[in-house]
N, C-alpha and C positions, 0 to 999 in steps of 0.2 A: 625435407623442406616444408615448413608449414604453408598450410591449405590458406587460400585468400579469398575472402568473404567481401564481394561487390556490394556494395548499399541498394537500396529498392528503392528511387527515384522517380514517380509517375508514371509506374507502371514497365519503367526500364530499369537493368541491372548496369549501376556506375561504377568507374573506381575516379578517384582526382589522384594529384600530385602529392597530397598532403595523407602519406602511410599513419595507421595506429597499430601498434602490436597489441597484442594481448596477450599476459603473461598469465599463469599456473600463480596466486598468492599462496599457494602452499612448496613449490619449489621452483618458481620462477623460468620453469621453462613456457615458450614461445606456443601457446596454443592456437593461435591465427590472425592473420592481417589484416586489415579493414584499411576503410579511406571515408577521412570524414568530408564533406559537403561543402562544394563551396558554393559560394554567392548566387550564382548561373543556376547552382544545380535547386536553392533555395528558391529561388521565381520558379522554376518549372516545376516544381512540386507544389506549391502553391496554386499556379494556376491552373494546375492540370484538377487539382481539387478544389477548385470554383466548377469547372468546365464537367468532373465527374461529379458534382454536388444534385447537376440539371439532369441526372441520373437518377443518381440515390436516392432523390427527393418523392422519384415517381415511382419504386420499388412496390408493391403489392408488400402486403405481410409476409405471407407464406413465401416471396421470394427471398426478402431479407431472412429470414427461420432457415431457409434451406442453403444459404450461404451457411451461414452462422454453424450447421450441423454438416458439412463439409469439410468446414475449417475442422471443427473438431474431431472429427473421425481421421481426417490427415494427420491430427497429435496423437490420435491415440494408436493409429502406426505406428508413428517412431518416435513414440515415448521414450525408451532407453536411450535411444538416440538422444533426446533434448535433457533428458537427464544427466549422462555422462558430461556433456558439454555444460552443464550448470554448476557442476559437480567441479571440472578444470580449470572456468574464467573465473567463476563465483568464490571458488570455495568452499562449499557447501556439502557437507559431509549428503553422502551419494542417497541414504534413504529418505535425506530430507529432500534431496533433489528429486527423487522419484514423487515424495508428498506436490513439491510444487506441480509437478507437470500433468498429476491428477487434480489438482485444485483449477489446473489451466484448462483442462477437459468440459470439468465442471461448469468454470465461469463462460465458457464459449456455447454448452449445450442450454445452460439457463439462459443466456442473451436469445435465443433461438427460441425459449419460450417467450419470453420478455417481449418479443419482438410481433407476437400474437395479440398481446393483452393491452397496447398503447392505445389509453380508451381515453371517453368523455362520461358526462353526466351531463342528463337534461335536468332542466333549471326553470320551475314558477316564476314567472315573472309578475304574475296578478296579483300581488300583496297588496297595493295600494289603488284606489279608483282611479287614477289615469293613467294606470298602468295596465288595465282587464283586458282580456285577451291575448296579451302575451307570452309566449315561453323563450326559451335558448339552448340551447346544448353546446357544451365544449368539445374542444377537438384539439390534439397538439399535434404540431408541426415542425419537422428538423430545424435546426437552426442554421444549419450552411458548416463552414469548413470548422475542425477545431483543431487548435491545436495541443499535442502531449509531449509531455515531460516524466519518466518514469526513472524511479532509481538502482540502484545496484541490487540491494539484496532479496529482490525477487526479481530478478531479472525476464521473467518471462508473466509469471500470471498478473504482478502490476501493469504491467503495459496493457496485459490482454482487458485488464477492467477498464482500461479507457478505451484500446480498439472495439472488443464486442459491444460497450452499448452505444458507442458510435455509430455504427455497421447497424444494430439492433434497430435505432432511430430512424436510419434514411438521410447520415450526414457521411462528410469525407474527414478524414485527419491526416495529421502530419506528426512522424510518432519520433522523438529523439530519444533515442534506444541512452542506456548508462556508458561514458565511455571507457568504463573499467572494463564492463561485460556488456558488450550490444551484442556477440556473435549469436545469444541463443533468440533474439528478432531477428536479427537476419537471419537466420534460419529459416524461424518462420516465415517468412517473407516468401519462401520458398511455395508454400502452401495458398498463397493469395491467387494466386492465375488459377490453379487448378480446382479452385474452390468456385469460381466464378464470382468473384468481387471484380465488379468496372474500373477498367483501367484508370488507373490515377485518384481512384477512392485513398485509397489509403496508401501512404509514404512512409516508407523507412527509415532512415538517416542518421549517423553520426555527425557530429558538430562541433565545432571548436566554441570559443565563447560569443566572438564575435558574430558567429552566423544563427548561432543559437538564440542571441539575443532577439534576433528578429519574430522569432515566436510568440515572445511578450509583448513588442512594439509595434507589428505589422494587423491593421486597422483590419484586413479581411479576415481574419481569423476571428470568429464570433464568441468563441470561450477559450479560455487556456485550462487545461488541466494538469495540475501539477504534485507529483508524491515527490518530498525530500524532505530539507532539512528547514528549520520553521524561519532559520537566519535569511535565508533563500528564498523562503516562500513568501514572505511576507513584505521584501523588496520586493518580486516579482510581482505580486498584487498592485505594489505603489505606481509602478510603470505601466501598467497593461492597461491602462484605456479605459473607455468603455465597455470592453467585453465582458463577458463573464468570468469569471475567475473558481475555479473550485481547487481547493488545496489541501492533500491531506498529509499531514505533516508529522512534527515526534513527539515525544515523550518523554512523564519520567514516573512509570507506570506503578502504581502503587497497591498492595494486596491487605489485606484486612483479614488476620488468623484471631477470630474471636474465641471466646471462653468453650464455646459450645462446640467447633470446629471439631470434625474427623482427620486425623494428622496421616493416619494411613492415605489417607486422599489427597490434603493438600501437601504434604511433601514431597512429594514425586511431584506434582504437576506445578508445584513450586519452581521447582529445579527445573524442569524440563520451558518454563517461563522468562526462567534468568537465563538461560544457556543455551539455547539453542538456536543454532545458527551467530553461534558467539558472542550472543546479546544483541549482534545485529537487527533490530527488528523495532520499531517503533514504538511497538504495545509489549516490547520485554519487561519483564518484571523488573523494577529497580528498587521499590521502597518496602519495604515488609513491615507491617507493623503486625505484632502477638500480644494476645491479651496475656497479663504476668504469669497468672496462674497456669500457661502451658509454654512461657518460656523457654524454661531450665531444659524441657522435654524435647520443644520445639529446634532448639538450639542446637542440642546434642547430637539427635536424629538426623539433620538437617546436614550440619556437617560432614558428616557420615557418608551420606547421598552424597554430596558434593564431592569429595575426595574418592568416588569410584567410576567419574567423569573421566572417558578415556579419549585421548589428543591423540590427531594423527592424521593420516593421509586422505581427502576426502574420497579418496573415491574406494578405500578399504570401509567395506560391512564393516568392521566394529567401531572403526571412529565415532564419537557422539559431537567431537567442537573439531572445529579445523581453525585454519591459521582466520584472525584477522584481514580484512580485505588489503589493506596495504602497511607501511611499514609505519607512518604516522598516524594509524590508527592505533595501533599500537605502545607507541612513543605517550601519545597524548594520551593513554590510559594508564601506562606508567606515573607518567608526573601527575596525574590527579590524583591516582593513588595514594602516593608520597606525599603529597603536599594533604590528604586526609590525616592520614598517619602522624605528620607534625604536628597537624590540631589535635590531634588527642584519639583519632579511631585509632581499631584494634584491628587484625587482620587474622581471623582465624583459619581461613587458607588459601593457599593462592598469592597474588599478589605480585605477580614478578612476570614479568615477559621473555619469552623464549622467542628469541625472534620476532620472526610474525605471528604466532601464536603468544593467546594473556593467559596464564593460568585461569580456572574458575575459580575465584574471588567472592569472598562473604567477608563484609567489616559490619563492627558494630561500635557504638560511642563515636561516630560522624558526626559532625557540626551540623545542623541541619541547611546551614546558611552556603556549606560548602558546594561544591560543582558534582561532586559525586550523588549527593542527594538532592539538587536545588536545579542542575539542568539536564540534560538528555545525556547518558552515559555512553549509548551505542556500542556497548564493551561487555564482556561475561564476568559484570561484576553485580551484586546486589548487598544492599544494604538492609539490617536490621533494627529494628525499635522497637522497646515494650510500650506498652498502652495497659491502663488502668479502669479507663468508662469508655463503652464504645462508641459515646458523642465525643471525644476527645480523640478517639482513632480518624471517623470521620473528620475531624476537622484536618486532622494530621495530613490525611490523603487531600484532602481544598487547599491545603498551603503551598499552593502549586503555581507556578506559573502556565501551566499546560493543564490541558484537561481531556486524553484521547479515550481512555478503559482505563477500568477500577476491576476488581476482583476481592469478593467476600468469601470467607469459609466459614458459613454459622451455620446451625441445626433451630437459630432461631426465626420464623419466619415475621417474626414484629422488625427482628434485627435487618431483616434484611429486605423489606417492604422501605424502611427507616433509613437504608444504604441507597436504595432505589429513588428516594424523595431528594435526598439531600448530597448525595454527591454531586458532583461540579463535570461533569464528562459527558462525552458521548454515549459511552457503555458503560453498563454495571452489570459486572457476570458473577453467579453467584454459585458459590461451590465450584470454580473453576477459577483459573488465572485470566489477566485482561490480555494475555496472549491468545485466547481463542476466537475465531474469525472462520466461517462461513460465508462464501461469497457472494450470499445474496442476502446476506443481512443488511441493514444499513449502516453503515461505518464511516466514522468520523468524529472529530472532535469539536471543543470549544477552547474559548481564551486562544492561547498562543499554538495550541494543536490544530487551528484547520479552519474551514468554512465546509461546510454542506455536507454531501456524504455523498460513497460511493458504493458499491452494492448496485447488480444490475437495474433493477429496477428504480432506485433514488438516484443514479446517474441521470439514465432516460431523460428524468425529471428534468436537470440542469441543460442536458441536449435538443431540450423542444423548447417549444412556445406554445403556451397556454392559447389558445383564441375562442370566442362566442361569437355566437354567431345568432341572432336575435328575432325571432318570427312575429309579427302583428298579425292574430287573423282578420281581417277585413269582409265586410259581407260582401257577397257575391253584387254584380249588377245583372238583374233583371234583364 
């Protein structure tokens, strides 16, 4: 009988009436039961996160740091533990599951430094003569409850980038786990009491839509944080209020193989950009463009790599891709395919869906206008282009509707100061794919990929309030 996973509710374990299974996307067995939220259980986690905010608020550093490094010594217990279970609901071939739940370590022991360093600057005020004798210092300040929104294919260290710099801050949240895979939050949730986080700081919760909805709608909640899909996130901004809103959203990530490029380098880490984790992944590599001169090469090699991409069981060591998250992710990678194919791409391998699993897929001669190359693929496919001048590749990678990471491979560094000025993105990584992320970098995009950035410390940001606070000295009276 599969195991039942209670929601974390204000500091209590719930179950409702309204069951969710969670099924294995790699052979649809029943890995665990959950109960998503209702209405009732939405006010008292809410209010219990006003009421734990008058907490939070007055947390010392060093006590929010010692949460913080609690939690994460509790993951790195039972890291296999969070692994395997990311590896089951997710899909997620088992060594990328183990990469995640080190990334989650990470992003929880940096919140704990982060949570040291929330400073000000003092500030001259005597610029001008009626202004002599003044100065100011800054100071930030939590902003009260927020609420999150995390997605499926990081199922545990995306959430934790909105829990730890929440927590890191001195605010409360309310976190809606993905309802494909919430068991690896509830999990974690496990680790919230014994870490010493105040009752009713932080909420667990699965959701249906309508309860969910209140997340974006309900006026007490001072920011929304949101990772998904940009269709989704950018209704959710139109709705949300007042609040703050930070969104980090997809892509249709684009690489840049110039003349100069080392191919031993960038083809592996090519590959490993488009397909990992099934293309699932926001900053996957989708668009390729090669300068001519190393295409024939480029091309050849590349394929090659690609065609020793091995499918199969996540939670079998040798698998590299496991199945798609569900069966219409799937389906819709098919018909994009095909419907590329009839405009005139070529499909040098791959191409075909086995079930729940897409083959890894490389097309070349794409319409650029098409959906394979022109919106977010989310699929283990990537597209090819040659490029002639590398202001012509640049412009290639800006003809984007989205702007999250870019990735260059040149040996030139004019090339790539020149990649840095003028690409349209958040990031520009250079000699590496726009798949690469570090937790405490600043991450995020522009245009239809995002607002703000997340990264423990440019979180922070979004989670305080700036304030001055303004000194006149006055002489003394006699």
């Amino acid at each position: 009988m599969a195991r039942e996973y209670p929601f974390y509710c204000a500091g209590e374990w719930r179950t409702s009436p309204q069951r969710l299974e969670i099924r294995n996307p790699y052979n649809d067995e029943l890995v665990g039961v959950t109960f998503n939220a209702t209405e009732q259980d939405f006010e008292d986690a809410v209010t219990a996160a006003q009421r734990a905010f008058e907490v939070t608020r007055r947390l010392q550093s060093y006590e929010r740091a010692e949460i913080l490094l609690r939690l994460a010594e509790g993951l790195r217990r039972r890291q296999e533990e969070f692994a395997r279970l990311i590896a089951q609901e997710a899909g997620k071939p088992i060594r990328d599951a183990r990469v995640e739940v080190q990334r989650g370590i990470f992003t929880l022991t940096t919140a704990a430094e982060e949570a040291k360093r929330i400073g000000g600057e003092v500030i001259p005020l005597d610029l001008m003569a009626y202004s002599q004798g003044r100065f100011g210092f800054t100071r930030r300040f939590p902003i009260g409850p927020i609420a999150g929104i995390s997605p499926f294919n990081f199922p545990l260290n995306l959430a934790l980038h909105k829990i730890a710099p929440a927590l890191a801050s001195g605010n409360t949240i309310l976190l809606k786990p993905p309802s494909r895979d919430p068991l690896t939050m509830l999990t974690f949730a496990e680790l919230l009491d014994e870490a010493g986080v105040p009752k009713g700081a932080v909420s667990i919760m699965p959701m249906d839509r309508t309860v969910g909805d209140r997340l974006v709608t309900d006026e007490r909640f001072k920011l929304l944080t949101f990772t998904g899909s940009p269709d989704v996130g950018w209704d959710l901004k139109a709705r949300a209020g007042k609040k703050k809103v930070v969104l980090e959203l997809g892509g249709n990530a684009g690489v840049i193989v110039d003349r100069t490029a080392n191919l031993d380098v960038a083809i592996p880490r090519i590959r490993t950009g488009a397909f990992a984790y099934a293309g699932q992944v926001c900053i996957s590599v989708q668009r390729v463009f090669v300068h001519r001169a190393r295409w024939d090469e480029f091309v050849e090699r590349f394929v090659e790599d690609v065609k020793k991409i091995k499918m199969g069981d996540p939670l079998d060591e040798a698998t590299d891709l496991g199945p798609m998250i569900d069966d219409k992710a799937a389906r819709r990678t098919q018909d994009w395919v095909e419907s590329a194919v009839a405009e005139g791409a070529k499909v040098l391998v791959g191409g075909k869906a086995e079930g729940r699993f897409f083959q890894p897929t490389v097309l070349v001669d794409a319409p650029k206008w098409h959906p394979v190359c022109s919106r977010e693929a989310f699929a283990p496919l990537v597209v090819l282009f040659p490029f002639d001048d590398f202001e012509q590749a640049l412009a290639e990678v800006n003809d984007s509707a989205y702007g999250l990471q870019a990735g260059v491979f040149t040996s030139s560094l004019e090339h790539a100061l020149r990649a840095f000025e003028v690409l349209e993105v958040g990031g520009v990584i250079i000699n590496d794919i726009p798949t690469f992320r570090i937790d405490h970098m600043p991450y995020g995009g522009v245009k239809d990929s995002g607002l703000s950035r997340e990264g423990l410390r440019y979180a922070i940001e979004d989670m305080t309030e700036l304030r001055l606070v303004v000194f006149n000295r006055v002489p003394e009276i006699s």
